[in-house]
C-alpha positions as CSV (number, residue, x, y, z in Angstrom):
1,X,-22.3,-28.9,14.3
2,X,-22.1,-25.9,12.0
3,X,-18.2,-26.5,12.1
4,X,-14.8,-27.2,13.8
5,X,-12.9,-24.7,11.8
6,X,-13.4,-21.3,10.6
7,X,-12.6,-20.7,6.6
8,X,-9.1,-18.5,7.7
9,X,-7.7,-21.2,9.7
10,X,-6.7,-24.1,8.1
11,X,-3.0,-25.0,7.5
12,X,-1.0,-27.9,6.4
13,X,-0.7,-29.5,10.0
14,X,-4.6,-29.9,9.1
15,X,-3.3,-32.6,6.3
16,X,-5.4,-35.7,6.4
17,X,-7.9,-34.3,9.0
18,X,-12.2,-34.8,8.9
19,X,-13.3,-31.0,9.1
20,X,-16.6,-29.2,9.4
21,X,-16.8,-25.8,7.6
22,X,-19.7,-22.8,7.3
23,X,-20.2,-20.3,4.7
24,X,-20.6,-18.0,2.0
25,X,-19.6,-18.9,-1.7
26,X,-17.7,-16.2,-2.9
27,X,-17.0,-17.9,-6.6
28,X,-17.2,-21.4,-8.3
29,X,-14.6,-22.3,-11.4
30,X,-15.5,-25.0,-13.1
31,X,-12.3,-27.1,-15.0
32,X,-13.1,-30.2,-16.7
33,X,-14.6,-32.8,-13.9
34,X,-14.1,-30.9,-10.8
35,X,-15.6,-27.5,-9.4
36,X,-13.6,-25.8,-7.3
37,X,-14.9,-22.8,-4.5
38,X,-14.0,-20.5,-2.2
39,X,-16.1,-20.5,0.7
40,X,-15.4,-17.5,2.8
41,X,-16.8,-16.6,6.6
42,X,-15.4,-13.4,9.0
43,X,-11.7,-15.7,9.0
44,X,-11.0,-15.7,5.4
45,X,-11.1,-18.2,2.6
46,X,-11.1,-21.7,2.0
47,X,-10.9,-23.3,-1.2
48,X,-13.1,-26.6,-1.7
49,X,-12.9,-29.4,-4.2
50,X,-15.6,-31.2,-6.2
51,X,-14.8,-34.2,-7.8
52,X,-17.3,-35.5,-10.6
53,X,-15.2,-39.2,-10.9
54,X,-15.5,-39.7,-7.2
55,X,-19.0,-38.2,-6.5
56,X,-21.1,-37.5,-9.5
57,X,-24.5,-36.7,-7.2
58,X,-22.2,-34.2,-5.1
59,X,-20.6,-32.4,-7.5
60,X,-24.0,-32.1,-9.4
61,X,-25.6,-30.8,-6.4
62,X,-22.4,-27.6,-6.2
63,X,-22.3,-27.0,-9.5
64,X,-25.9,-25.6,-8.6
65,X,-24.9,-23.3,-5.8
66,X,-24.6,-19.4,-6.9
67,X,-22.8,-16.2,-5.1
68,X,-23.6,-15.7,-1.4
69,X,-25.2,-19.0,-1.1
70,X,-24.6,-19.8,2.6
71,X,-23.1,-24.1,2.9
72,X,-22.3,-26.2,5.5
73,X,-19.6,-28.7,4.0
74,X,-17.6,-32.3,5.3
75,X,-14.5,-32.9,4.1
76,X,-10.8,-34.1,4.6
77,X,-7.9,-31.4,4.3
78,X,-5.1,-31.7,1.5
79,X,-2.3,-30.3,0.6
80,X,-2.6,-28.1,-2.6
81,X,-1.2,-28.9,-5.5
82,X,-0.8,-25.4,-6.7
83,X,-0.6,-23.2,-3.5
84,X,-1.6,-19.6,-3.6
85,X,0.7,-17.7,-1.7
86,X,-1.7,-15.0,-1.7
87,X,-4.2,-16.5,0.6
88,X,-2.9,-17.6,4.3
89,X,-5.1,-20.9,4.2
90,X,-3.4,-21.3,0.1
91,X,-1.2,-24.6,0.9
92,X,-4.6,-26.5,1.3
93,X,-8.0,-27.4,0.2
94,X,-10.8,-29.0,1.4
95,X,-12.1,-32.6,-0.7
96,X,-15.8,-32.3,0.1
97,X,-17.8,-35.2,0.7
98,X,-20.7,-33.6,2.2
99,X,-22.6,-30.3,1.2
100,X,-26.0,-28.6,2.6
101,X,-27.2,-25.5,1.7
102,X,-27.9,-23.4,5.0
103,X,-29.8,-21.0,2.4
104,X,-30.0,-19.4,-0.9
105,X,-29.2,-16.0,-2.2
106,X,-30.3,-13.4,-4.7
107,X,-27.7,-12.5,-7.0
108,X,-26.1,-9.5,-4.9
109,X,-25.9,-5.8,-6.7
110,X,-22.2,-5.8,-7.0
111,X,-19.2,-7.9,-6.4
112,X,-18.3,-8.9,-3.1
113,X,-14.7,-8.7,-3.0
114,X,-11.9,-5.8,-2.8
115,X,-12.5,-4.1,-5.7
116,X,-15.6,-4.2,-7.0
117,X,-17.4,-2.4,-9.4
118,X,-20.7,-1.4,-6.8
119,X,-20.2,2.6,-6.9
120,X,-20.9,4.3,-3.5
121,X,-24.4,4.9,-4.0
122,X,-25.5,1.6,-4.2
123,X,-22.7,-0.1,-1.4
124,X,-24.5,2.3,0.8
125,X,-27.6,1.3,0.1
126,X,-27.1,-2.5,0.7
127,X,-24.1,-2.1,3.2
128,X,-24.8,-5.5,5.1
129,X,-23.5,-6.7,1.7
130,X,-20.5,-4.0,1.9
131,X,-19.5,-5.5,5.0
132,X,-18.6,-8.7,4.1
133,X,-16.0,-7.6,1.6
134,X,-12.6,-8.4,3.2
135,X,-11.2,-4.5,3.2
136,X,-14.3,-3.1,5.5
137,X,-14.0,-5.3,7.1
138,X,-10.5,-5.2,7.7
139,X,-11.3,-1.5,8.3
140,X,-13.7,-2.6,11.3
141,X,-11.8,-5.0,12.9
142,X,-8.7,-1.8,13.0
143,X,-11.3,0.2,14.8
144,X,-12.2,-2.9,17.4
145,X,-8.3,-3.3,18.0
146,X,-7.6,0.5,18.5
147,X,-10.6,0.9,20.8
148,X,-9.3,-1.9,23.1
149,X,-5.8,-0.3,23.1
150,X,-7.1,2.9,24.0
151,X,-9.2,1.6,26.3
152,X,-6.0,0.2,28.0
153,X,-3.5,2.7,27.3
154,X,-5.9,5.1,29.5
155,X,-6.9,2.4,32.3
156,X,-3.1,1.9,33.2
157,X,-2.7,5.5,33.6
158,X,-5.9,5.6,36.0
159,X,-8.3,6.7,33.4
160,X,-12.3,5.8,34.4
161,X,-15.0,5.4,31.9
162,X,-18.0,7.3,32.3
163,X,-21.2,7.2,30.3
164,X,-22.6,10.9,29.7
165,X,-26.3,11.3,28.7
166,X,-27.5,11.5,25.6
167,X,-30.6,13.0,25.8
168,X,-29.1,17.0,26.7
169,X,-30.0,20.6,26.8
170,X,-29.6,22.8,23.9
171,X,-26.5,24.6,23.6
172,X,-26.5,26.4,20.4
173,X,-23.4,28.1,20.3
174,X,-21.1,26.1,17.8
175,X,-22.7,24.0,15.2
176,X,-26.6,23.2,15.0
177,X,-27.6,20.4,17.4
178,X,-30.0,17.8,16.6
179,X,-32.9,18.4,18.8
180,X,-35.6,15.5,20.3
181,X,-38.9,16.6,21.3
182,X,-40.2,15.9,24.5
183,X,-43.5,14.0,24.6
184,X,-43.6,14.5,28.4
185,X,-42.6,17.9,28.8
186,X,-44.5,19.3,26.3
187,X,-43.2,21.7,23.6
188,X,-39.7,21.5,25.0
189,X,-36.8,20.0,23.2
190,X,-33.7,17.5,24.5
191,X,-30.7,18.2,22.2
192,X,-27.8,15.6,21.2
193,X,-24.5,16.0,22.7
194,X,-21.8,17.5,19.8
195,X,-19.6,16.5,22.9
196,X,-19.6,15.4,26.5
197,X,-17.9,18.7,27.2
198,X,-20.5,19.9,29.9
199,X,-20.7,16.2,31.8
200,X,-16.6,16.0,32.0
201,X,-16.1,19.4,33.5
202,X,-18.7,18.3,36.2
203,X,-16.7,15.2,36.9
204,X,-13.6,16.7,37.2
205,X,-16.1,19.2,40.6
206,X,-17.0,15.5,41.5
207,X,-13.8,14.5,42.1
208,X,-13.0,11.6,39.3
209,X,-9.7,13.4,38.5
210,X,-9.2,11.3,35.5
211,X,-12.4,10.6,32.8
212,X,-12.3,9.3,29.6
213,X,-15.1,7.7,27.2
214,X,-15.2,6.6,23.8
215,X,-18.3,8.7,23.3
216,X,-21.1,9.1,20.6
217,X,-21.0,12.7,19.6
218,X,-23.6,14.4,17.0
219,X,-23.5,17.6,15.2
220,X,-25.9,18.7,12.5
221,X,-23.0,20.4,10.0
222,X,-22.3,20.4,6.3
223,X,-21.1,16.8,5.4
224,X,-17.4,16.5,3.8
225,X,-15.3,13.3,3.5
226,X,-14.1,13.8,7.6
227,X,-17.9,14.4,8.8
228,X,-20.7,12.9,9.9
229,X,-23.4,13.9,11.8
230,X,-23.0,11.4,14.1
231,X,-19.1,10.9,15.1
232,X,-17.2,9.3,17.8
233,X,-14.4,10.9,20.0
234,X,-12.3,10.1,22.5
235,X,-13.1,12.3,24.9
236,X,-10.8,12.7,28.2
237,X,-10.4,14.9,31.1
238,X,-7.5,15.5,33.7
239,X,-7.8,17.7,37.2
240,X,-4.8,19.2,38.4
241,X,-3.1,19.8,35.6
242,X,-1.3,22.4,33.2
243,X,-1.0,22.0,29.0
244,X,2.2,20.1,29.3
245,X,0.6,17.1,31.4
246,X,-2.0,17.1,29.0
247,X,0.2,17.2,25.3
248,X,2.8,14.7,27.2
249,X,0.0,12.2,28.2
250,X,-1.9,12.1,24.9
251,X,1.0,12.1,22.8
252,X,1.9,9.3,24.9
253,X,-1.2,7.9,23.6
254,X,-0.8,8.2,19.8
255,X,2.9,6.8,20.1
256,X,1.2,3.7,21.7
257,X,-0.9,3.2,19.4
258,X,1.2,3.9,16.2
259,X,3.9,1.0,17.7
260,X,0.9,-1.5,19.1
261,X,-1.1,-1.0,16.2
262,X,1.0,-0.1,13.1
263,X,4.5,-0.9,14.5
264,X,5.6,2.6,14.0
265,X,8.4,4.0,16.4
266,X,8.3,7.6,17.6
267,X,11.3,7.9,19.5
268,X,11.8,12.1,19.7
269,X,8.9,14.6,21.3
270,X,6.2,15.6,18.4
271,X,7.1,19.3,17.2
272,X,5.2,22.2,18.5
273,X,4.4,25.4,16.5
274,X,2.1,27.8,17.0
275,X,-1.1,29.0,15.5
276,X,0.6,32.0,14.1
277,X,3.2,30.5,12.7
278,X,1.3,28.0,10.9
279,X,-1.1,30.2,10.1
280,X,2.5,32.4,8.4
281,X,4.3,29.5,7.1
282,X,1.1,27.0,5.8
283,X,-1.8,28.8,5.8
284,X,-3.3,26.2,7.7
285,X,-4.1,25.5,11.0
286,X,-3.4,21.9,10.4
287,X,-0.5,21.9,8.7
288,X,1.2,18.7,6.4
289,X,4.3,18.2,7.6
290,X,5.6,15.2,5.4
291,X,7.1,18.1,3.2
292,X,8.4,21.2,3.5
293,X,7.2,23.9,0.7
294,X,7.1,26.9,3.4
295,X,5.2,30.1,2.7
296,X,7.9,32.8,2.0
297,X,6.2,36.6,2.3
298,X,6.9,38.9,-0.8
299,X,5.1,42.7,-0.4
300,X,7.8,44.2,0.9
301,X,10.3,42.7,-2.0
302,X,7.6,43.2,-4.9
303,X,5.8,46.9,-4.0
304,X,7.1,49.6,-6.0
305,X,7.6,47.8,-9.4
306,X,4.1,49.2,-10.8
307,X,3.1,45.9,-11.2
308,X,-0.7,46.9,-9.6
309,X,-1.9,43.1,-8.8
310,X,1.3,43.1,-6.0
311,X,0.7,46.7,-5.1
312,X,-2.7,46.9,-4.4
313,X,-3.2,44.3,-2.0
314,X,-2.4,43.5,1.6
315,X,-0.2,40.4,1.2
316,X,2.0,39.0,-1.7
317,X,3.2,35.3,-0.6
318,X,4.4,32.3,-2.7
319,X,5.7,29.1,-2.3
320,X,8.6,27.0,-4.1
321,X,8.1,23.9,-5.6
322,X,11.1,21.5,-6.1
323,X,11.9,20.2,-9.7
324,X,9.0,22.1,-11.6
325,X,10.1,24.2,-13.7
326,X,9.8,22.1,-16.6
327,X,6.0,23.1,-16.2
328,X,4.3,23.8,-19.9
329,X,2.2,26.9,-20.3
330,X,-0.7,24.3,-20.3
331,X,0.7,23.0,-16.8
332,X,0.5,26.3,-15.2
333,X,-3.0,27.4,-17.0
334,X,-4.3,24.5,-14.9
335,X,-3.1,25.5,-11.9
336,X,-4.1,28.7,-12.1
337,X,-7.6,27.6,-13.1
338,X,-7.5,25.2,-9.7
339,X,-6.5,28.0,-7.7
340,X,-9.4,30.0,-9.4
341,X,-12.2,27.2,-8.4
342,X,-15.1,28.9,-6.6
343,X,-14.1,27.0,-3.1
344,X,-11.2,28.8,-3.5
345,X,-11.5,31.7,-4.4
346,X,-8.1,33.3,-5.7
347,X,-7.8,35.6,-8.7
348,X,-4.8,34.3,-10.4
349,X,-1.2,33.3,-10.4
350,X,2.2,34.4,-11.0
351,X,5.2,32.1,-11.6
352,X,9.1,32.1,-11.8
353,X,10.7,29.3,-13.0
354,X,14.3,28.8,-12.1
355,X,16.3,27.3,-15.1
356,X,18.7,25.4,-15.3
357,X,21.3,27.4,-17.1
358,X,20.6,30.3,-14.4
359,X,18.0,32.1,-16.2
360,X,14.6,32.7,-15.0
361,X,11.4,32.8,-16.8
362,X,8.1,34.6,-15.4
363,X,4.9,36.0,-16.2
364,X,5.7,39.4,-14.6
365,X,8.8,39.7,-15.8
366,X,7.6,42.6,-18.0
367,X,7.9,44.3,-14.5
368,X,10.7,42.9,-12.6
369,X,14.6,42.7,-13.6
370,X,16.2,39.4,-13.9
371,X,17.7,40.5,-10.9
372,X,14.6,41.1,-9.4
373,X,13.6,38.0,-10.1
374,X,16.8,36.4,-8.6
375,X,16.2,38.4,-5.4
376,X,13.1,36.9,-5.4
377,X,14.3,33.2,-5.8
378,X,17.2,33.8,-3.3
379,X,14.4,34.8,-0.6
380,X,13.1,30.7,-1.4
381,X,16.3,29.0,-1.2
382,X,15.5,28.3,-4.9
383,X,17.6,25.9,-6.8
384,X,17.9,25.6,-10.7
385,X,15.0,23.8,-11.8
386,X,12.6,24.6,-9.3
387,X,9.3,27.0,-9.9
388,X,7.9,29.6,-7.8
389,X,4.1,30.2,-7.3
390,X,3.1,33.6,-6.1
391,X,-0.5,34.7,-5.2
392,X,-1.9,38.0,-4.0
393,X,-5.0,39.5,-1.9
394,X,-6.9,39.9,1.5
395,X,-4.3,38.0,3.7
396,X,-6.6,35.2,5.4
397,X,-8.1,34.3,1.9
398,X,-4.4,34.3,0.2
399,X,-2.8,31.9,2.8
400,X,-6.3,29.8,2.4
401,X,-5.7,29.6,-1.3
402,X,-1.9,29.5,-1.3
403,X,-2.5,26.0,1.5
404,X,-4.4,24.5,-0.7
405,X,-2.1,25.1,-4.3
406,X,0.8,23.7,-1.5
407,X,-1.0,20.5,-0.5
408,X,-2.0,20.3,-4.6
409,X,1.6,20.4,-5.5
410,X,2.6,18.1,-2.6
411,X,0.1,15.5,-4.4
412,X,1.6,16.3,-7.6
413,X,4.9,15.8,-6.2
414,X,4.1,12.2,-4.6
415,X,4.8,14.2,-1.3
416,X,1.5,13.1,0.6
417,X,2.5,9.4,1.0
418,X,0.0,7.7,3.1
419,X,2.7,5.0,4.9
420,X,4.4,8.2,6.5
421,X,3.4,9.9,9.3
422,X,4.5,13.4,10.2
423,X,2.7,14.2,13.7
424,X,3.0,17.6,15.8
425,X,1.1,19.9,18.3
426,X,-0.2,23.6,17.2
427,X,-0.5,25.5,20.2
428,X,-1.4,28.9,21.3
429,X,-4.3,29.6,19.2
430,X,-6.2,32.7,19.5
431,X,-8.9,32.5,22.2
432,X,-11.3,34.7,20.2
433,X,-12.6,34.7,16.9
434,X,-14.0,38.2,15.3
435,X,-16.7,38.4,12.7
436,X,-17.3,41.2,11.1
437,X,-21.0,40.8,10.0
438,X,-22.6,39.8,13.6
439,X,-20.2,42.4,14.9
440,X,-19.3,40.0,18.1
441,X,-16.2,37.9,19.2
442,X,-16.9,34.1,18.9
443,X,-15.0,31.2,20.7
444,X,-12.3,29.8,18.4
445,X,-12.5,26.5,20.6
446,X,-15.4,26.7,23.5
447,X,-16.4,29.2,26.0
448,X,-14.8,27.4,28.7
449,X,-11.3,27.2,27.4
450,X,-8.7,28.9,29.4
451,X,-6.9,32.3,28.3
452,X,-2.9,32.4,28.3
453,X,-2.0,33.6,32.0
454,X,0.1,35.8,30.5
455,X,-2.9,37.4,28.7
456,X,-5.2,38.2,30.7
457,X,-4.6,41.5,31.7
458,X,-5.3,42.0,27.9
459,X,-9.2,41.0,28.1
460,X,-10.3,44.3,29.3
461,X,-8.5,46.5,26.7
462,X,-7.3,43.7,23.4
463,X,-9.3,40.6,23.9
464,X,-8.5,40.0,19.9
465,X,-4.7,39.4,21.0
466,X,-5.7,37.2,23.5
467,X,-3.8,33.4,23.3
468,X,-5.9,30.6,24.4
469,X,-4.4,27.5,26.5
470,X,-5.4,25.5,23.5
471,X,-3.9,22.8,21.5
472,X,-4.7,20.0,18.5
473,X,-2.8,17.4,17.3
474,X,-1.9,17.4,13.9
475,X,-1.3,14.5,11.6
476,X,-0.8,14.4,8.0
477,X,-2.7,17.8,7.6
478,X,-5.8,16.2,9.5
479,X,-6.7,17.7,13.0
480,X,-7.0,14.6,15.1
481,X,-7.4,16.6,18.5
482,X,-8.1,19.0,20.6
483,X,-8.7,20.6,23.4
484,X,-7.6,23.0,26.0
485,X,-7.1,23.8,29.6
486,X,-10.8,24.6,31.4
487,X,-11.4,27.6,33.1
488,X,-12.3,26.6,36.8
489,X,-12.6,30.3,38.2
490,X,-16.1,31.6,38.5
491,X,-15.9,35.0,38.0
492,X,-13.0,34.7,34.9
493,X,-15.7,32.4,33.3
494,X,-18.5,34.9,33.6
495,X,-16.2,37.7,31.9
496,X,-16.0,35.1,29.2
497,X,-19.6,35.2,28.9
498,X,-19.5,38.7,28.4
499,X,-16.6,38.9,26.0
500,X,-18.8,36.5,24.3
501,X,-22.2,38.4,24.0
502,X,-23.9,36.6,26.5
503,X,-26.3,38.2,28.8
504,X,-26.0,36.9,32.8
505,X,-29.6,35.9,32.0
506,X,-28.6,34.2,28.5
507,X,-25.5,32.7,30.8
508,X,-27.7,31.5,33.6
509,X,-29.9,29.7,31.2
510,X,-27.5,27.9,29.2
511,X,-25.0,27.1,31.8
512,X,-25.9,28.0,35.0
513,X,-25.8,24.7,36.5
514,X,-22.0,24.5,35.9
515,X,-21.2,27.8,36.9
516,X,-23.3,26.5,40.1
517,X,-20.6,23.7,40.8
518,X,-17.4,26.1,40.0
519,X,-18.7,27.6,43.8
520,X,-18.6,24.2,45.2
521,X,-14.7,23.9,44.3
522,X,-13.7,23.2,41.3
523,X,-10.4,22.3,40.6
524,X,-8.2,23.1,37.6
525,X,-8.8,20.8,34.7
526,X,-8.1,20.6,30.8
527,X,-8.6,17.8,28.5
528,X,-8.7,16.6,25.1
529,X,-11.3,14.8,22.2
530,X,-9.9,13.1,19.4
531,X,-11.9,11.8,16.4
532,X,-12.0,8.6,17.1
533,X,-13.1,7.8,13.1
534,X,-10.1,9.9,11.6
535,X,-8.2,8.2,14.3
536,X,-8.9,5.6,12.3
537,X,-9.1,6.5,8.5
538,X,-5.8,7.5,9.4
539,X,-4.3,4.5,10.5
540,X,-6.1,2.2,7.9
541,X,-4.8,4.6,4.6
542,X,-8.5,5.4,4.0
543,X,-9.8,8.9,2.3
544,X,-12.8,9.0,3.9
545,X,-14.0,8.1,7.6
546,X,-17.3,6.4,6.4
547,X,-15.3,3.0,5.2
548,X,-14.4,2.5,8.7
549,X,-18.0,3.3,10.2
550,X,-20.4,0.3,10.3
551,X,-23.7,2.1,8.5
552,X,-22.4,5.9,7.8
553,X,-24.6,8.5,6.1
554,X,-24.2,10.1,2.6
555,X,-23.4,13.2,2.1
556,X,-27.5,14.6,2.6
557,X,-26.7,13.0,6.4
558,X,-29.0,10.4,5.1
559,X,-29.0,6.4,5.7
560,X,-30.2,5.3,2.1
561,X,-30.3,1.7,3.4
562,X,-33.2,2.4,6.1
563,X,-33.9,5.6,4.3
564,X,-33.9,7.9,7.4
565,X,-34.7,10.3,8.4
566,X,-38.5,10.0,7.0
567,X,-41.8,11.3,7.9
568,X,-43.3,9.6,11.2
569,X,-46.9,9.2,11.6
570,X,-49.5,10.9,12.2
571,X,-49.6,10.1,15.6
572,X,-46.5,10.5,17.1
573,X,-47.1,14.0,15.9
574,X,-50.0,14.2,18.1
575,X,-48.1,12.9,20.9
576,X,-45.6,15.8,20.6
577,X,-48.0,18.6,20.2
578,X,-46.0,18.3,16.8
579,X,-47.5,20.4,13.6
580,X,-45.2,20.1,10.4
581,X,-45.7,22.2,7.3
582,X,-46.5,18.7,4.9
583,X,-45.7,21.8,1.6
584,X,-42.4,22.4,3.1
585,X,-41.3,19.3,4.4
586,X,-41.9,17.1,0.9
587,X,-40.2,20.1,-1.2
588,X,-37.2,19.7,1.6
589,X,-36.9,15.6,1.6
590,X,-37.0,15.3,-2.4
591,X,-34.2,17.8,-2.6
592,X,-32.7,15.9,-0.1
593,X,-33.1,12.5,-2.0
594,X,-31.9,14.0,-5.2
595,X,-28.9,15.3,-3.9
């Protein structure tokens, strides 16, 4: 027997019991005649005790065991003479009277334990040792319980399961797919779903009425620290429905599991605002709502003052941050240099600073009045000791740069805590998305996303003002959903295509075999996908989704631990009717590698 006990589950009722434990050796302290180690499995650890006076051979034989040696060890519980309050099993230890080594260890590359000095180059690299520190897995073992209470939450409500393929058609509209070559339909591709989107409308023609599946989804993207190219969503699907069955049912959802999983109460309805006005007030279509720091709109206030950075642009905006006006010059240079970083993009920075005594202090005041400048802090709601940032330019890019000095300051500020949760619902996004160098509407969501009733009439002559029936779930400033309400009409869906740039031929191709079941009856329908991994990283505090993925890529979309993807051989080229261009494709992976 390997054991009777796991290393997390002994307690003092365990006094004076003959136990069987397995293993690995996290660390070894040696004091005088006795070694003492902490042998730790999935459960946690347990702290065992050599004795040199009582068993010489024995204690010998563990003074020779190293880091991640694996151990089987005999021994009677007692109760600790000095208890460690930080460990659950720290009122006892275990007076070993039999040891064997299961097997031996190299010296890892880092530290197993919570904060160890491995960077994340090389945790990736030997992540089977990464797992066995207790906070991924921690992070892992969150996932596994918020699966399974999703899983129920949905069942109870008359949700089904259903498996989608895998192995798809190309649909390139969105972002890249990851395509599979077909050995046995020559020189044609399968692609990887980026969602079962396709598969769930076709359910909802077949009749399931309710779908949901916690599905694999891939998407061959630009990596960040909420990306992978390979993701998991809950995806779900409702017939016979309008937007409100859908936001109350999913909200529903994420209260369930913030009180089964983090013991969190929502007792009122999530807020709703929409696109526009987060868009006005934040910048941001996923707005952070833990604090308030609203956008307040300036041109009309500052034109006229022959002050040519306000003048000559499209939109002056600024936002007011509480109990900064203390800021040295040095302060604000560095702000302005943030706002200045290439990802940014913004040209500069003004500032008023509201002081205490009533006076204000600003770098344009060589243009506006102090009562000007009061006008100015009246429009904020500014109180003495608070400081105004002001930015100028092409509105989209302004409110871009403006969101991001906002979420800066709200880090500053300690505004962002991670133990607070500040959900809501941005609806009424625009269903159409113009851009100006292919000269063509794109989807802001998918083609098959419903317009506003209201709005229709509007496709033929303002398609750009068009609302879609559209909605994500904000948390935090992190979209965790989305989705919309399905077209289910044939011939509205075909205008789509149109609207959209697609041919009837380029339609047919991609989707005809959908618009083939919409004449078979199809009834109305929406739905909704949430990442499942920010889902997560959310509720375990974590800045990035790969701690709670089992083997993630890096930011190249590579897995340095099997070092994929890689060349395949010869062969399987052959197979494919597969020729690669060998100049090319080694240029392609080094750069990859190196970056």
């Amino acid at each position: 027997m390997y054991r009777t006990h796991t290393c997390g589950e002994l307690r003092l009722e365990h006094t004076g019991k003959n136990v069987t434990l397995s293993g690995w050796v996290q660390r070894a302290r040696r004091l005088g005649g006795m070694i003492f180690i902490d042998l730790r499995d999935r459960y946690g650890i347990t702290q065992l005790v050599f004795n040199m006076e009582s068993d010489g051979a024995l204690c010998e034989k563990a003074d020779k065991l190293g880091r991640e040696y694996i151990v089987r060890v005999n021994g009677t519980v007692a109760e600790r003479s000095n208890k460690n309050p930080q460990l659950p099993t720290g009122d006892i230890e275990l007076l070993v009277t039999e040891l064997q080594v299961l097997n031996e260890a190299k010296i890892p590359p880092f530290t197993i334990e919570e904060k160890t000095d491995g960077g994340d180059d090389i945790r990736m690299k030997y992540r089977y040792l990464d797992l066995r520190r207790t906070n991924v897995r921690q992070n892992l073992e969150l996932r596994h319980k918020m699966a399974i209470e999703t899983r129920r939450y949905l069942d109870e409500l008359g949700f089904l399961e259903v498996e989608t393929p895998i192995l798809i058609g190309s649909t390139p509209e969105g972002a890249r797919d990851f395509v599979v070559p077909s050995r046995m339909n020559q020189g044609e591709f399968y692609a990887l779903p980026q969602s079962p989107q396709l598969f769930k409308q076709l359910l909802m023609v077949s009749g399931f009425d309710r779908y949901f599946q916690i599905a694999k989804c891939f998407r061959d993207e630009d990596l960040r620290a909420d990306r992978q190219p390979e993701f998991t969503q809950i995806d779900c699907e409702m017939s016979f429905v309008e937007q409100e069955d859908v936001l109350n049912t999913f909200e529903g959802m994420v209260k369930y599991l913030f009180k089964t999983i983090k013991g969190i109460e929502f007792n009122d309805s999530f807020p709703r605002i929409t696109w526009s006005d987060a868009m006005k007030y934040y910048g941001s279509d996923k707005p952070d709502m833990r604090f308030d720091m609203k956008f307040v709109e300036l041109k009309q206030v500052v034109s006229g003052h022959h002050f040519a950075v306000f003048d000559s642009v499209e939109y002056v905006a600024g936002i007011c941050a509480p109990t900064c006006a203390h800021y040295t010059r040095k302060q604000l240079d560095q702000l302005t240099d943030f706002v200045k970083r290439p990802q940014i993009g913004a040209k500069g920075l003004a500032y008023i600073k509201c002081d205490e005594n009533g006076a204000y202090k600003s770098s344009i005041d060589k243009f506006y009045s102090r009562e000007d400048l009061q006008s100015i802090a009246e429009l904020f709601g500014a109180q003495s000791g608070d400081l105004i940032l002001m930015m100028a330019g092409d509105r989209r890019k302004t409110q871009k740069a403006l969101n991001e000095l906002r979420l800066e300051m709200g880090d500053r500020l300690g505004l962002r805590n991670r133990n607070t949760f500040a959900p809501l619902w941005v609806i009424d996004f625009p269903l159409f998305e113009w851009d100006d160098e292919t000269q063509r509407f794109y989807a802001m969501h998918h083609p098959f996303t419903s317009p506003n009733q209201d709005d229709i009439p509007l496709l033929d002559t303002d398609a750009g003002a068009v609302r879609a029936t559209a909605y994500d779930m904000v948390v935090n400033g992190v979209e965790l959903g989305g989705g919309s309400i399905r077209i289910h009409n044939s011939e509205l869906q075909h205008k789509m295509f149109r609207l959209l740039g697609f041919t009837d031929e380029q339609a047919k191709s991609q989707f005809g075999f959908l618009m083939d079941a919409f004449r078979y009856g199809a009834p109305p329908h929406g739905g909704i996908a949430f990442g499942f991994d920010r889902l997560v990283s959310l509720f375990a505090g974590l800045e990035s989704i790969r701690d709670c993925i089992a083997f993630p890529k890096n930011n190249s979309g590579r897995d340095v631990m099997i070092d994929a993807p890689s060349a395949i051989a010869q062969e399987q080229l052959d197979e494919l009717s597969l020729i690669i261009d060998t100049k090319d494709a080694k240029c392609a992976t080094q750069t990859a590698k190196e970056n």
